[in-house]
VEXMI-167570 format. One record per residue (C-alpha): residue number from 1; x, y, z. Coordinates in Angstrom, 1 decimal. Layout:
N
+-----+--------+--------+--------+
: num :      u :      v :      w :
+-----+--------+--------+--------+
: NUM :      X :      Y :      Z :
...
+-----+--------+--------+--------+
***
This chain:
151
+-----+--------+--------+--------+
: num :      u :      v :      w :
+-----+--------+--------+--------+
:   1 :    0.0 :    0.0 :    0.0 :
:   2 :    1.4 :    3.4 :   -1.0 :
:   3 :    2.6 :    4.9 :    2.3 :
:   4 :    1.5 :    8.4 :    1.1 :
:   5 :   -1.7 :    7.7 :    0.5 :
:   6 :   -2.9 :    7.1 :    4.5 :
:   7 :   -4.2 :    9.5 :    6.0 :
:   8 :   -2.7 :   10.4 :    9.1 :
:   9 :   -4.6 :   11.6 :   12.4 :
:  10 :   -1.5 :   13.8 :   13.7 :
:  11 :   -0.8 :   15.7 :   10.6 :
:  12 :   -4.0 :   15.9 :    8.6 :
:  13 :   -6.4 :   16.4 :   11.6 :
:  14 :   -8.9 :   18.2 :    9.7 :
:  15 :   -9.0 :   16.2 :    6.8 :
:  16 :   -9.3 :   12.8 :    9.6 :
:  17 :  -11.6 :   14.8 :   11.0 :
:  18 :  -13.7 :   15.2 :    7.5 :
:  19 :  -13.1 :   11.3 :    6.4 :
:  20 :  -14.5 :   10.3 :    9.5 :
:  21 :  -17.8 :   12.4 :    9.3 :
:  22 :  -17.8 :   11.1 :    6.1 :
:  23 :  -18.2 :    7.9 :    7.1 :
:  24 :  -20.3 :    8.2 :   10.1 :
:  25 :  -23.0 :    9.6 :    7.2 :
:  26 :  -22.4 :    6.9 :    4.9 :
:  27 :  -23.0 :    3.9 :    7.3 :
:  28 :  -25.6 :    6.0 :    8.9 :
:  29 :  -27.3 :    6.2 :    5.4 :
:  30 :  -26.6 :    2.7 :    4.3 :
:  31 :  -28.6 :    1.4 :    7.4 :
:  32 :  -31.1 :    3.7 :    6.9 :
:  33 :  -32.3 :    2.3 :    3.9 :
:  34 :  -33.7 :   -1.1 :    5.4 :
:  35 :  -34.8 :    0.6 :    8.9 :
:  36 :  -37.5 :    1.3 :   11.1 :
:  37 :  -38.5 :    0.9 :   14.7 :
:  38 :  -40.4 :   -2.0 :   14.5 :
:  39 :  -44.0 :   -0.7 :   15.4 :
:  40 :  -46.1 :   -4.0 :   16.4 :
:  41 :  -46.0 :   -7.4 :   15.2 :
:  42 :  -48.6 :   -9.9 :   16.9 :
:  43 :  -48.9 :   -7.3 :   19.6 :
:  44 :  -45.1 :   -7.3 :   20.8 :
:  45 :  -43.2 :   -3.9 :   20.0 :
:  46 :  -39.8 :   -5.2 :   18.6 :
:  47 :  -36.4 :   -3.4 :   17.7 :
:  48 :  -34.8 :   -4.7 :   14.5 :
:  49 :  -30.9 :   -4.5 :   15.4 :
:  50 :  -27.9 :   -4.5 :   13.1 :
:  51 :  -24.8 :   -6.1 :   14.7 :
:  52 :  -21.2 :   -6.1 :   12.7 :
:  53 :  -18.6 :   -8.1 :   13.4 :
:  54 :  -15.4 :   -9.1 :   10.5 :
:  55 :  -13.7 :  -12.6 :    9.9 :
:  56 :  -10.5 :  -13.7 :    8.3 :
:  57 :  -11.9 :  -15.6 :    5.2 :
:  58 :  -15.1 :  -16.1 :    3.8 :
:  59 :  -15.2 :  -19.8 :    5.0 :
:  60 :  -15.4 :  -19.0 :    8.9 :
:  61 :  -18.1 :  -15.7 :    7.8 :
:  62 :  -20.3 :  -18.6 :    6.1 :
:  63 :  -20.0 :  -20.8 :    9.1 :
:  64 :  -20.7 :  -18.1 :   11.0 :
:  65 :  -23.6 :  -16.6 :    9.3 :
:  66 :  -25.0 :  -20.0 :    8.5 :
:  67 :  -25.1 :  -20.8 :   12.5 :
:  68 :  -26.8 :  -17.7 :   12.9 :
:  69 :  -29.6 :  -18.2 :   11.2 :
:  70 :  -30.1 :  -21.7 :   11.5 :
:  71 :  -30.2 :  -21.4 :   15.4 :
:  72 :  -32.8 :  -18.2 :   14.6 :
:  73 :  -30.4 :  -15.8 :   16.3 :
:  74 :  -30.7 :  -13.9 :   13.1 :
:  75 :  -33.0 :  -14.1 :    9.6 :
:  76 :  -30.3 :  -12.8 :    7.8 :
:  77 :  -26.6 :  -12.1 :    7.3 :
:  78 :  -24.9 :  -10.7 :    5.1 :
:  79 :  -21.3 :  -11.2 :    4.0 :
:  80 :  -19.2 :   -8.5 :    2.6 :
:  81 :  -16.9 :   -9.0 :   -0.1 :
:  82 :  -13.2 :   -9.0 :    1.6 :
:  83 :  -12.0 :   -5.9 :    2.9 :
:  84 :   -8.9 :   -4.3 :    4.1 :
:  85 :   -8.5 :   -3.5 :    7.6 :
:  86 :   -5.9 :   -1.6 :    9.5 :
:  87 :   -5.6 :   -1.8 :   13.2 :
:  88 :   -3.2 :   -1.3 :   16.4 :
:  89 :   -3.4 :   -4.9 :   18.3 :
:  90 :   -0.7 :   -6.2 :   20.7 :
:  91 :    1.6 :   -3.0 :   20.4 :
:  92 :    1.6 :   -2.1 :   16.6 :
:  93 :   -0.4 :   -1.3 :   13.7 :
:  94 :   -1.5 :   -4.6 :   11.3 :
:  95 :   -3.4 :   -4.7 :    8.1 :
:  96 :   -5.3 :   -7.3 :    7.3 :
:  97 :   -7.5 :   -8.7 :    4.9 :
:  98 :  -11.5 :   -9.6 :    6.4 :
:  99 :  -14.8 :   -9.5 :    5.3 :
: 100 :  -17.6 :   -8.0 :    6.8 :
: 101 :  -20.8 :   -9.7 :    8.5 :
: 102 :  -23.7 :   -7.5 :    8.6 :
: 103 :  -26.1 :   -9.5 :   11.1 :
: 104 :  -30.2 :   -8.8 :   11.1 :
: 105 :  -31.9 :  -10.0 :   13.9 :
: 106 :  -34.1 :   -8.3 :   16.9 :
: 107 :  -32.7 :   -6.3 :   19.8 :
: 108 :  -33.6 :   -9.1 :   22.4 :
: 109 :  -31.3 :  -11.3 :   20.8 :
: 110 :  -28.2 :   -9.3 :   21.1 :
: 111 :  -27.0 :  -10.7 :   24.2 :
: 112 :  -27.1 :  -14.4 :   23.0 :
: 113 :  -25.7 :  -13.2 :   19.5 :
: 114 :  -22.7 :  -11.4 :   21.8 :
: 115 :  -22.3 :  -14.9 :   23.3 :
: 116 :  -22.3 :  -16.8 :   20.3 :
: 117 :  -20.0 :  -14.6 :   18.4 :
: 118 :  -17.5 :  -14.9 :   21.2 :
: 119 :  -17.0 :  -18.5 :   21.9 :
: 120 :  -17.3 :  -19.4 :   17.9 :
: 121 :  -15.2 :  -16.8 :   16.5 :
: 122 :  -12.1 :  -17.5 :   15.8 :
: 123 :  -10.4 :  -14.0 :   16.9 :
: 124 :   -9.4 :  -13.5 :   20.9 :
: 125 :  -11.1 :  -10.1 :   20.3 :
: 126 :  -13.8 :  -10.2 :   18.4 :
: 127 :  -15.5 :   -6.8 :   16.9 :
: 128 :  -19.3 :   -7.0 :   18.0 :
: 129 :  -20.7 :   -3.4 :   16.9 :
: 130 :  -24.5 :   -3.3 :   17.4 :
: 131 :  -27.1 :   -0.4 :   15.3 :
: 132 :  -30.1 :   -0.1 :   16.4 :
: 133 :  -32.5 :    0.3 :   13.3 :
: 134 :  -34.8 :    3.5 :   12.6 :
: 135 :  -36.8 :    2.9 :    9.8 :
: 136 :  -37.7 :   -1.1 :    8.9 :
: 137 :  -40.5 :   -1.7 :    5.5 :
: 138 :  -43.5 :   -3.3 :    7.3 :
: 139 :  -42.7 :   -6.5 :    5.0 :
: 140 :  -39.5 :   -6.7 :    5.6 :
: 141 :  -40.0 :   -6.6 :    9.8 :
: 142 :  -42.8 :   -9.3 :    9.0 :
: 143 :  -41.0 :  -11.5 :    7.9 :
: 144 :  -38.2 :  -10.7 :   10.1 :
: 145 :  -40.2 :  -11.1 :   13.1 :
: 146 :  -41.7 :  -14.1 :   11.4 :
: 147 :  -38.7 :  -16.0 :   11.2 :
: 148 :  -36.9 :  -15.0 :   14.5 :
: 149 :  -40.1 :  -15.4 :   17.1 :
: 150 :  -41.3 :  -18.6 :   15.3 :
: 151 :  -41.8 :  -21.3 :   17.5 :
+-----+--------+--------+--------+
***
């Protein structure tokens, strides 16, 4: 990777500062386009939840994802193509390839997804970021609900 081309927090601070707004609106957008507070659905008020987390190869985010949603933890995850990642662990900076999983499911599954994620995953430390959802189409939080609370 060209050096040049990082952006660096100490010298560019403004332009960091920029990037990372950037990309707050981005995501922020990006999740916006599949959410809702879930209003009702058989009389229960649910939250629809978004929770990230990355893998090394696509082979572990399948096993993953497939777990997920067999065990109804989640109706649906998706897998992002692989990724580049740069991050400080154990005292320097490492980049990495990963791909992205971009889990569905319903707020009051979190915890157990949290659990799940950590004793499955192959990482010591793995990232577990959780969006709650604004705005969810009434079919799509059907069918949501449908498949997580069926019995």
């Amino acid at each position: 990777m060209d050096q040049a081309a990082l952006l660096d927090v100490k010298t560019c601070p403004i332009e960091f500062a920029l990037l990372t707004s950037r990309m707050t609106r981005f995501f922020s957008n990006l999740f916006a386009l599949q959410t809702k507070k879930i209003e009702t659905y058989e009389g229960y008020t649910r939250t629809m939840i978004l929770i990230m987390t990355t893998v090394p190869d696509s082979v572990s985010g399948q096993r993953l994802a497939r777990s997920l949603v067999e065990k109804r933890l989640a109706a649906c995850v998706q897998i992002l193509p692989q990724m580049t990642s740069v991050y400080f662990w154990e005292g320097k900076v490492e980049e990495e390839g990963e791909y992205l999983l971009l889990i569905k499911t319903l707020a009051e599954k979190q915890n157990e997804i949290e659990a799940f994620i950590s004793s499955e995953h192959s990482y010591d430390t793995p990232e577990i970021v959780t969006f709650e959802a604004d705005r969810v189409s009434e079919k799509y939080s059907d069918w949501l609900n449908g498949y997580l609370l069926k019995a």
